[in-house]
C-alpha positions in Angstrom: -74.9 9.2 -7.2 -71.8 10.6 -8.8 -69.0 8.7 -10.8 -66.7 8.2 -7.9 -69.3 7.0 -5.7 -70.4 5.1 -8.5 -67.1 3.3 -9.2 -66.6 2.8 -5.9 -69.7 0.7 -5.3 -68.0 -1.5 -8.8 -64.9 -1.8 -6.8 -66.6 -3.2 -3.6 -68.9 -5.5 -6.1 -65.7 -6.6 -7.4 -63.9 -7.3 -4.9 -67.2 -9.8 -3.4 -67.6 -11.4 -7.0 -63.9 -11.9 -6.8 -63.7 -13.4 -4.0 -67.0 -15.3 -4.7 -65.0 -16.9 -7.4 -67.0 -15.1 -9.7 -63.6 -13.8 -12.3 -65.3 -13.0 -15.2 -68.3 -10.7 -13.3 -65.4 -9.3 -11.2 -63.4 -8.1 -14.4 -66.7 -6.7 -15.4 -67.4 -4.7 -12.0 -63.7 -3.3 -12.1 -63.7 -2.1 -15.7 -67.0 -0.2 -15.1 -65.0 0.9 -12.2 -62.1 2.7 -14.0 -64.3 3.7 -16.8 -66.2 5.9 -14.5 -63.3 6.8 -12.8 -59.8 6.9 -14.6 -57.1 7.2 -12.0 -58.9 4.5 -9.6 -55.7 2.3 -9.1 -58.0 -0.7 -6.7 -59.8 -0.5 -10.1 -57.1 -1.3 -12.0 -55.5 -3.5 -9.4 -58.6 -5.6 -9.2 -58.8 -5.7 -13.5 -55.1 -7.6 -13.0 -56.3 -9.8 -10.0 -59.5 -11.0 -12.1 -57.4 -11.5 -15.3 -54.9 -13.7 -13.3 -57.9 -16.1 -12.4 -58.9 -15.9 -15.9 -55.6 -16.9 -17.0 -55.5 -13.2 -19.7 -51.9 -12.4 -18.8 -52.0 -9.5 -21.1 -54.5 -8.1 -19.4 -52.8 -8.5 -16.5 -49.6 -6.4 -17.7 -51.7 -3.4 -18.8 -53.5 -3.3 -15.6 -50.4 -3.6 -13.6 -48.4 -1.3 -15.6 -51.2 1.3 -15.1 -51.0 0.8 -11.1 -47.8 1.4 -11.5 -48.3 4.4 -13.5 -51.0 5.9 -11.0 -48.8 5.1 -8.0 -45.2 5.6 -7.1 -45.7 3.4 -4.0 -47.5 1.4 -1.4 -49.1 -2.0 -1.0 -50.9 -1.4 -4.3 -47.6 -1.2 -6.6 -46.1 -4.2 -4.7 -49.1 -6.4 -4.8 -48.9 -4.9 -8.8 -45.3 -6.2 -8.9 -45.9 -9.4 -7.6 -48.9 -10.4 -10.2 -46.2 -9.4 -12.7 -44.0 -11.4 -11.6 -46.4 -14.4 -11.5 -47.3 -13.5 -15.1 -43.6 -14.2 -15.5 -43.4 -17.4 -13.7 -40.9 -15.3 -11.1 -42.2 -17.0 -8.0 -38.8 -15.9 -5.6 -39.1 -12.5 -7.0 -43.7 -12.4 -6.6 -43.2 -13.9 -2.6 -40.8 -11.1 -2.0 -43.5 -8.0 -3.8 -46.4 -10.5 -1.8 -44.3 -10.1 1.2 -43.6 -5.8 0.8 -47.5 -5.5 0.5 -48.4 -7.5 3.3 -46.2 -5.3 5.2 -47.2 -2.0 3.8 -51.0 -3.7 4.6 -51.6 -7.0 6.2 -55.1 -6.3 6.6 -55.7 -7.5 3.2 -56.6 -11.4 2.6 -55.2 -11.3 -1.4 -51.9 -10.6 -0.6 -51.6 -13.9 1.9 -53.6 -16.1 -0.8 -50.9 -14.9 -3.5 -48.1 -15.8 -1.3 -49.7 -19.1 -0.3 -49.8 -19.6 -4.4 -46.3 -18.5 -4.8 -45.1 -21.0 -2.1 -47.4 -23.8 -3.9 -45.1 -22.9 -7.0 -42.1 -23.4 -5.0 -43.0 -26.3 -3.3 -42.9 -24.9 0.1 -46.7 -26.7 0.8 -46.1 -26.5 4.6 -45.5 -22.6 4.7 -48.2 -22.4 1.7 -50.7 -24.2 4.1 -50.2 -21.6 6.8 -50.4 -18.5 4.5 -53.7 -19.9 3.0 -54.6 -20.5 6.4 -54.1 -17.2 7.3 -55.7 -15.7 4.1 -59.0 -18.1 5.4 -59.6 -16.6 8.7 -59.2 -12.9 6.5 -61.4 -13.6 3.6 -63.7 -16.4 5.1 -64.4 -19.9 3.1 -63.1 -19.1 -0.7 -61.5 -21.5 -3.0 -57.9 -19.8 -3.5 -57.5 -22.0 -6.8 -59.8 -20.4 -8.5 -57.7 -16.9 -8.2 -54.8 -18.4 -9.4 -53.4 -20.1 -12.2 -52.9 -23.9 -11.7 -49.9 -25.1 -9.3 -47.4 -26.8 -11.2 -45.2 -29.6 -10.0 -42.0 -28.4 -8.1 -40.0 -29.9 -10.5 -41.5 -28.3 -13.1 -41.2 -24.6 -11.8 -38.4 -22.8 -13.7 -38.1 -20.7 -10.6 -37.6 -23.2 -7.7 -34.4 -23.5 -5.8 -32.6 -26.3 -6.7 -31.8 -28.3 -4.0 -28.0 -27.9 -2.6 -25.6 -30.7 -4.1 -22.8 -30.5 -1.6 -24.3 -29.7 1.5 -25.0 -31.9 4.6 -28.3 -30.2 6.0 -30.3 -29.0 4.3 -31.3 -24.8 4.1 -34.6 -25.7 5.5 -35.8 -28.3 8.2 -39.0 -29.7 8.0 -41.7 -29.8 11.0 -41.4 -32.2 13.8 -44.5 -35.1 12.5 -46.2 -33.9 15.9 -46.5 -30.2 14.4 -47.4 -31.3 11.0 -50.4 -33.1 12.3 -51.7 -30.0 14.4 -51.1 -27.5 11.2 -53.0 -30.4 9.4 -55.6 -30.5 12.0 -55.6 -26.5 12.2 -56.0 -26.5 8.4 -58.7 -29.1 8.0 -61.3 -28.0 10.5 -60.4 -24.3 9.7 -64.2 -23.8 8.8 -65.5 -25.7 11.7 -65.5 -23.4 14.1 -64.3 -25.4 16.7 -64.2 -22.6 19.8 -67.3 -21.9 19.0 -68.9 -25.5 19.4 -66.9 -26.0 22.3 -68.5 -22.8 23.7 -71.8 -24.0 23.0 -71.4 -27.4 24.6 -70.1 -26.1 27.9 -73.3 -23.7 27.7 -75.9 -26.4 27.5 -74.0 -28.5 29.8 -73.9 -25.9 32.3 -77.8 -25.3 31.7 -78.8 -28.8 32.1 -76.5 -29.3 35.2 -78.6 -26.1 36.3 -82.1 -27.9 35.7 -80.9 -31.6 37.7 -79.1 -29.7 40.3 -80.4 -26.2 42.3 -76.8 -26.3 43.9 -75.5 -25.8 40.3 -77.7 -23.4 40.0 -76.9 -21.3 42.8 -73.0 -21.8 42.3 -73.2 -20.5 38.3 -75.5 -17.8 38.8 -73.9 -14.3 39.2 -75.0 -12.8 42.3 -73.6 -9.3 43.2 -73.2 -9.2 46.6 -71.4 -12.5 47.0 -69.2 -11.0 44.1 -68.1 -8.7 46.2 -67.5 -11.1 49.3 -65.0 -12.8 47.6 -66.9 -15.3 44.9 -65.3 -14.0 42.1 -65.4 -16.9 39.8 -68.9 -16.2 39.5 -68.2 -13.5 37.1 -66.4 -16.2 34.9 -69.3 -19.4 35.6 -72.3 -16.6 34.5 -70.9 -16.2 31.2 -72.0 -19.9 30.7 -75.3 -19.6 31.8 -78.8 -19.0 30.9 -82.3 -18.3 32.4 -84.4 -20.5 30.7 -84.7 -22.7 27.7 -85.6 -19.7 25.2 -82.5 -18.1 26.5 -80.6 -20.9 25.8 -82.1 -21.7 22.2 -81.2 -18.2 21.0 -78.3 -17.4 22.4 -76.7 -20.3 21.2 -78.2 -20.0 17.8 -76.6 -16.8 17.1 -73.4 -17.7 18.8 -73.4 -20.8 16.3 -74.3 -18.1 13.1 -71.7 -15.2 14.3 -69.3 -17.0 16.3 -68.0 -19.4 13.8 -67.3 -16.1 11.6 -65.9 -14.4 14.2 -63.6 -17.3 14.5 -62.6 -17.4 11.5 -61.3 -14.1 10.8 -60.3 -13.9 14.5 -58.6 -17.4 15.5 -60.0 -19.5 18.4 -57.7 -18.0 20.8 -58.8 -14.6 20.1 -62.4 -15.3 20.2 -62.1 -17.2 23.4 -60.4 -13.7 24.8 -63.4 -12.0 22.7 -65.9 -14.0 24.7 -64.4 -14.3 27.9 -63.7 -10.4 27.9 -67.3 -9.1 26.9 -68.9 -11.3 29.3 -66.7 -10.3 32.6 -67.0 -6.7 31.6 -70.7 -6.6 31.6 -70.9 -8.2 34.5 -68.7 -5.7 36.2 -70.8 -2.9 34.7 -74.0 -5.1 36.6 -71.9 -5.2 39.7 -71.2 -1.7 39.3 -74.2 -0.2 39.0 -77.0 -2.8 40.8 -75.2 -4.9 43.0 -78.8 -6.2 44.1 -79.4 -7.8 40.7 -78.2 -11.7 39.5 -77.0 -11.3 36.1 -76.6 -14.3 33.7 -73.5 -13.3 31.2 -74.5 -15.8 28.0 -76.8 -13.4 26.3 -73.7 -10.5 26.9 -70.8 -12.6 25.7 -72.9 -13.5 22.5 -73.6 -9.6 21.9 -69.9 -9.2 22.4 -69.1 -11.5 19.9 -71.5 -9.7 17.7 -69.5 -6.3 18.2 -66.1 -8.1 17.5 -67.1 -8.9 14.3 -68.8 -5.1 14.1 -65.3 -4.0 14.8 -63.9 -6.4 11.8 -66.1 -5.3 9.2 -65.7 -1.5 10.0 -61.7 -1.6 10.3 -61.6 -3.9 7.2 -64.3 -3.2 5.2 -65.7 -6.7 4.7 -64.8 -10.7 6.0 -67.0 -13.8 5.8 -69.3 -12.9 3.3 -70.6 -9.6 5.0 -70.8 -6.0 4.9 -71.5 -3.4 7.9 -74.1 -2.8 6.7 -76.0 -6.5 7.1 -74.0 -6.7 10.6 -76.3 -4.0 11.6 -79.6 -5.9 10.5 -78.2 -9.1 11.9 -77.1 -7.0 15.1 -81.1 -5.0 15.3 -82.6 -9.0 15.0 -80.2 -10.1 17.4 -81.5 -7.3 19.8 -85.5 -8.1 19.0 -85.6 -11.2 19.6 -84.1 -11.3 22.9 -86.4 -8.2 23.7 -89.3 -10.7 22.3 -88.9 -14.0 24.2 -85.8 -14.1 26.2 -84.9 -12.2 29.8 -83.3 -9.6 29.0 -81.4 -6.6 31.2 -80.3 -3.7 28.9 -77.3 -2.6 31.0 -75.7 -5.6 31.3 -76.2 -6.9 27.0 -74.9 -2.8 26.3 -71.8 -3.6 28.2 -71.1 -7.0 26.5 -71.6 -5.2 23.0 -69.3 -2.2 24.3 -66.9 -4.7 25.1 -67.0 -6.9 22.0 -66.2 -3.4 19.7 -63.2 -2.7 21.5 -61.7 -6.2 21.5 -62.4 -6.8 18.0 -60.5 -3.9 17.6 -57.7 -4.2 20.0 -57.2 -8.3 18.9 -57.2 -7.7 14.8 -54.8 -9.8 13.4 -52.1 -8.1 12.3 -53.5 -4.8 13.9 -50.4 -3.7 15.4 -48.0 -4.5 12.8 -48.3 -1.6 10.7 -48.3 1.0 13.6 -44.9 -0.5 14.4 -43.6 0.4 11.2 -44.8 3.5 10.6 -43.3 4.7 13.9 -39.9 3.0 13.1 -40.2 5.2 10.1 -41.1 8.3 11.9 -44.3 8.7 10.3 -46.4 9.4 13.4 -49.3 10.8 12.3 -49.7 7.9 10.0 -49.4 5.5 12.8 -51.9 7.6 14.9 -54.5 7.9 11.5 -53.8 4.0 10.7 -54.5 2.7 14.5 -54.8 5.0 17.3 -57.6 6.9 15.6 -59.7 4.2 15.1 -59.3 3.1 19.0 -60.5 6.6 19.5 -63.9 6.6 17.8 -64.9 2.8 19.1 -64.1 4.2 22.7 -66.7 7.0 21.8 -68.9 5.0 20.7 -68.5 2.4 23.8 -69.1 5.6 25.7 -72.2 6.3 24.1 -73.5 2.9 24.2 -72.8 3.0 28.5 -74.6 6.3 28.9 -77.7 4.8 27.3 -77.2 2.0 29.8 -77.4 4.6 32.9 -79.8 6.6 30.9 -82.0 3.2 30.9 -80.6 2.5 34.6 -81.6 6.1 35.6 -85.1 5.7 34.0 -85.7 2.8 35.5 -85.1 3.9 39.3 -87.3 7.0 38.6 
């Protein structure tokens, strides 16, 4: 392994002991970093963010003051600027750096968790509540305290507005009680995964409805030709259902594992769409190719899920405690077992996980945002290497994974 390759495997063990809450071993991992390789500005970037936790502000200035050295510009010299800032107790002047790198990148979790602090240190708790929010479903279930120095009272924060003496509203209005008790309720089961258990109770209530009654049975099931003669819910009701027992068991055991990180980094909404989506598309590729066959579209909307948070982990380079590289064991085990003891049709499971890659792509947060700006900057082939790219190789792959499917299809028929 050579010294770049070297450092970077420091930087990406920094950045998890980091986040971990690990400071001490994550100023360790970034130093070997930039001693291996001098002009590594996330090396020196991450030697500042692990000082700040560990409260070494002088470290902190050197290793910002080198970033800015290294770089002229981009999201690493404003996140730079904004640690400085905190150093400095400037918490007006560190939101507004926070803010220029989340726009340069809002891919990144840090930069939300610093502005959540920097609003703390303001006393704006409601808008600090979302940010941290927002840094949660990025970054998965870390303690943001232990990045950051302690919050001090408002009233003690040199840099907090004071409050307007001679005016009669004031600059800011504060959420209706009714939306303070959703962000409250947003905030507080943020970990839950509540999508995902609601997804899992409408699956076993669909299966034991499907045991007491045949007619349920007959009515969920998704049955190609009626498809086609006008039942179209069925495509939606299949996603809900499975075979047998076994199915059921591990299906919803890896839904429960992968869906509540999914939902985290994704949002409910999103991985309802993410679930929803796989599950009709690989019953569409079924309908396509064996109208003959009933196809059962649990087993596909879980692989689907699986390839959303595929899609996460290769755009973003990590989320929830995982790497690509455990996604694929995870993904390989996923696929054995349901080979092992559950029914199983290739086609259909392909199409799910075909589908998953591409919404998990498509429904990033934030995905968009940065495309946006580069082409209101004219910078089009940075737009196209930032997000259009990226759509390109997940639709080859998809196409890859689909002409296995017919290869299998094909086999099969000979």
């Amino acid at each position: 392994m050579d010294a770049i390759s070297e450092a970077q495997a420091y930087l990406a063990q920094g950045k998890t002991q980091l986040w971990q809450g690990q400071a001490q071993e994550a100023a360790a991992a970034f130093a070997q970093a930039t001693q291996l390789a001098p002009d590594l500005v996330a090396g020196y970037l991450g030697q500042g963010q692990a000082a700040l936790a560990l409260d070494s502000f002088g470290t902190v200035q050197m290793a910002c003051r080198r970033v800015q050295e290294l770089a002229l510009s981009g999201p690493e010299v404003a996140l730079a600027n904004a640690l400085l800032a905190v150093v400095d107790q400037q918490y007006e002047r560190a939101l507004e750096a926070a803010d220029q790198a989340i726009g340069a990148d809002p891919s990144q979790a840090y930069p939300h968790a610093l502005r959540s602090h920097c609003l703390r240190q303001l006393g704006r708790d409601y808008e600090a509540a979302l940010a941290e929010a927002k840094a949660a479903r990025m970054g998965g279930n870390t303690d943001f305290r232990l990045l950051f120095p302690p919050v001090r009272p408002a009233s003690l924060t040199l840099n907090a507005r004071p409050a307007p003496a001679n005016e009669g509203q004031p600059a800011w209005q504060p959420p209706s009680p009714l939306r303070r008790r959703v962000i409250r309720f947003r905030f507080a089961t943020r970990s839950l995964g509540l999508a995902t258990l609601s997804v899992i109770a409408i699956n076993v209530i669909v299966f034991v409805l499907g045991v007491v009654s045949f007619d349920v049975y007959v009515q969920t099931i998704g049955l190609g030709l009626l498809i086609l003669q006008g039942q179209v819910w069925r495509l939606g009701t299949a996603i809900f259902f499975n075979f047998e027992w076994l199915d059921l068991l591990i299906n919803m055991l890896w839904l429960y594992i992968m869906g509540r990180w999914v939902e985290q980094l994704y949002g409910p909404g999103r991985f309802w769409l993410i679930y929803l989506g796989s599950g009709i598309f690989g019953g569409l590729l079924t309908l396509l190719v064996a109208q003959q066959f009933a196809f059962v579209g649990a087993a596909t909307a879980v692989l689907g899920v699986f390839g959303a948070l595929g899609a996460h982990l290769w755009h973003r380079g990590g989320g929830a405690g995982l790497t690509l590289g455990s996604w694929l064991f995870w993904l390989v085990l996923n696929l054995a077992l349901t080979f092992a003891f559950s029914s199983f049709w290739l086609p259909t499971e392909i199409g799910g996980l075909a589908a998953g890659l591409l919404l998990g792509l498509l429904l990033l947060p934030d995905y968009w945002k940065p495309l946006r700006f580069y082409l209101k900057q004219g910078q089009r082939s940075r737009a196209f290497n930032f997000a259009l790219r990226p759509i390109l190789w997940t639709l080859a792959v998809d196409a890859g994974l689909l002409l296995f499917a017919a290869l299998v299809i094909r086999g099969a028929s000979l």
